[in-house]
Each structure stands twice: as structure tokens, then as C-alpha cells.
TITORTI-696420 format. One record per residue (C-alpha): residue number from 1; y, x, z. Coordinates in nm, 3 decimals, padded with zeros to 5 digits. Layout:
# residues N
NUM; Y; X; Z
...
END
This chain:
# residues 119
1; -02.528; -00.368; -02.620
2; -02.386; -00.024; -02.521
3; -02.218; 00.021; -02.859
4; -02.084; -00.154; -03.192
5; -02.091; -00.054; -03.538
6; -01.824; -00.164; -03.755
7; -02.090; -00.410; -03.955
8; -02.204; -00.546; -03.604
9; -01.876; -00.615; -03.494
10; -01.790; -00.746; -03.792
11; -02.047; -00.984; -03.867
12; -01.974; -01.130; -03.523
13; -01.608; -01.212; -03.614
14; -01.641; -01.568; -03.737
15; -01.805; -01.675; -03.429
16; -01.539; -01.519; -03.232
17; -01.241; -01.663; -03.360
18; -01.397; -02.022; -03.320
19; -01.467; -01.924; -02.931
20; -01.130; -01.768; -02.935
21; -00.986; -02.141; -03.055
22; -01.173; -02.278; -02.777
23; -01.025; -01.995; -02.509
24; -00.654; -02.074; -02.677
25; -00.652; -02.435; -02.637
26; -00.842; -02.411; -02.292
27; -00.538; -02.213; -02.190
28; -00.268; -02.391; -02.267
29; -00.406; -02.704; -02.134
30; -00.448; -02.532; -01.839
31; -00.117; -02.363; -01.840
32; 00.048; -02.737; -01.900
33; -00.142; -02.904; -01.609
34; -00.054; -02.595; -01.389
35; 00.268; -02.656; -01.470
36; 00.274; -03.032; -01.425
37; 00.096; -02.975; -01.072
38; 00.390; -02.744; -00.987
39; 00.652; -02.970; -01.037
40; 00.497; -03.247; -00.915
41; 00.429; -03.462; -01.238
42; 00.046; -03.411; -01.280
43; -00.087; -03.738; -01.457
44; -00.400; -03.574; -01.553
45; -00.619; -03.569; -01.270
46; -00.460; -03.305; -01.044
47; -00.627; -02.998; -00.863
48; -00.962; -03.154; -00.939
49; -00.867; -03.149; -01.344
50; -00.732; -02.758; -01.309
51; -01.059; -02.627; -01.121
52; -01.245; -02.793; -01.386
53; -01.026; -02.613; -01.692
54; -01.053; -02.237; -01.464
55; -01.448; -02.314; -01.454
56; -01.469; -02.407; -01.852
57; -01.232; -02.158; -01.911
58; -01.465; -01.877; -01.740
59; -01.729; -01.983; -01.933
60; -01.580; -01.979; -02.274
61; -01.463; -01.601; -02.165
62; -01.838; -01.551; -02.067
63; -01.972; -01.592; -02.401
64; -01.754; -01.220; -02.479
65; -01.884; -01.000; -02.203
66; -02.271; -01.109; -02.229
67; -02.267; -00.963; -02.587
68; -02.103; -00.613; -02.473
69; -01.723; -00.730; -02.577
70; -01.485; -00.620; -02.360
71; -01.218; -00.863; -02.240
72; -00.884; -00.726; -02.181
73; -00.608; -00.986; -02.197
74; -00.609; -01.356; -02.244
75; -00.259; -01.441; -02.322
76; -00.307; -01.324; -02.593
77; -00.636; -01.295; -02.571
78; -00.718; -00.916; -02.641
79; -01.070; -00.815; -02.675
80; -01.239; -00.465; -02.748
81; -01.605; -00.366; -02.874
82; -01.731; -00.048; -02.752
83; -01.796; 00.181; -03.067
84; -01.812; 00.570; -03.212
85; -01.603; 00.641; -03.459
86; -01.626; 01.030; -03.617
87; -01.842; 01.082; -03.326
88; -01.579; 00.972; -03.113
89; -01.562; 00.710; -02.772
90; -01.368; 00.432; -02.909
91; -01.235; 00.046; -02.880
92; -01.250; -00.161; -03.208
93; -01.002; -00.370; -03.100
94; -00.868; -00.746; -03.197
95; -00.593; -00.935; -03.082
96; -00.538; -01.296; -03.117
97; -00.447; -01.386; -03.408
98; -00.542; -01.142; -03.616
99; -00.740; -01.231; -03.899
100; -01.023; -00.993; -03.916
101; -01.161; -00.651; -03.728
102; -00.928; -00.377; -03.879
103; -00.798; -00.184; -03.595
104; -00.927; 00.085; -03.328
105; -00.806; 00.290; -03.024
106; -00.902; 00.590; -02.872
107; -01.092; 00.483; -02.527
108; -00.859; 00.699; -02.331
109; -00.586; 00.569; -02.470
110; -00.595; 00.182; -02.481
111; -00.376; -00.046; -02.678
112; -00.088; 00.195; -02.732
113; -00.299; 00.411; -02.922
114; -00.415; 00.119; -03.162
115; -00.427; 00.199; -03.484
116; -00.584; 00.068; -03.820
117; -00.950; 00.109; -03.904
118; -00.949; 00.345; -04.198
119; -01.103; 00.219; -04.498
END
């Protein structure tokens, strides 16, 4: 998809925030067996275990960009959906956490231009 209205977006936003979940929790497992690898206390399968989290991990993240969302971060996990707004290039963008689609930025400007979706 090239572009997103606000309703398509939208109506994929439950779906989203249960891959997000998945994305979260893949992360911090990997971030805690990364960690336990480092200093040398890895009970949970080693190297072996972390390539396996990376490749699940990738996946999950897959799931964005094959339906046109644009990943930008994943800690926190930042994605954007391609969109016009007043005839204008722009990113509706969410962040982790939040609880629904309700803010924007111009596509020149990124995430310090974010600002809420007026109503």
C-alpha cells in the first residue's frame, strides 16, 4: 500500500498492538539473554537461543513493513503509516504505548514535528 487513510490505519490498530506485545516481549528476552551471554551467565541456551530470538524477532517486525508500515525504532518501538493529510506528504505516527492512532508528522520533519491528529 503506497498510502493510509486515517480509517485504514485505524482499523488496523488492534492487530498491531497485539504484534507490538509480541515485538516487546521478544525484545526484552532478547535483551536479557544478550546480557546474560555478556557476562558470562547464559543458562538459556547461549548463542544458539539469541540467533533464534534475532530470527523470530525479524519476523514479528516483518509482519509491519509487508502491509506498507514503516518501522522506525524498536525500543520503543516507533512505527509510521504513509498518509495525506490536507493534501499533504505525511507520517501517522504511533509509539509504543500509546493507546490508539492520534498523532501525525510532517514527512520532512520526522518525530520532532509530531503532533496530534486533529479531530
Amino acid at each position: 500500500m503506497d498510502e493510509f487513510t486515517l480509517d485504514e490505519a485505524r482499523a488496523l490498530m488492534p492487530e498491531l498492538r497485539e504484534r507490538a506485545a509480541i515485538i516487546v516481549r521478544l525484545r526484552a528476552d532478547l535483551a536479557e539473554l544478550s546480557h546474560a551471554l555478556r557476562v558470562g551467565r547464559s543458562g538459556g541456551g547461549g548463542v544458539a537461543e539469541a540467533k533464534a530470538l534475532e530470527a523470530h524477532l525479524e519476523e514479528a517486525l516483518s509482519w509491519f513493513g509487508a502491509r506498507g508500515i514503516e518501522v522506525k525504532g524498536i525500543a520503543p518501538l516507533l512505527l509510521d503509516f504513509p498518509a495525506r493529510l490536507d493534501g499533504e506528504s505525511v507520517r501517522l505516527c504511533w509509539l509504543e504505548g500509546d493507546v490508539q492512532l492520534a498523532w501525525y508528522h510532517r514527512t520532512d520533519l520526522g518525530f520532532p514535528g509530531r503532533r496530534p491528529l486533529p479531530n
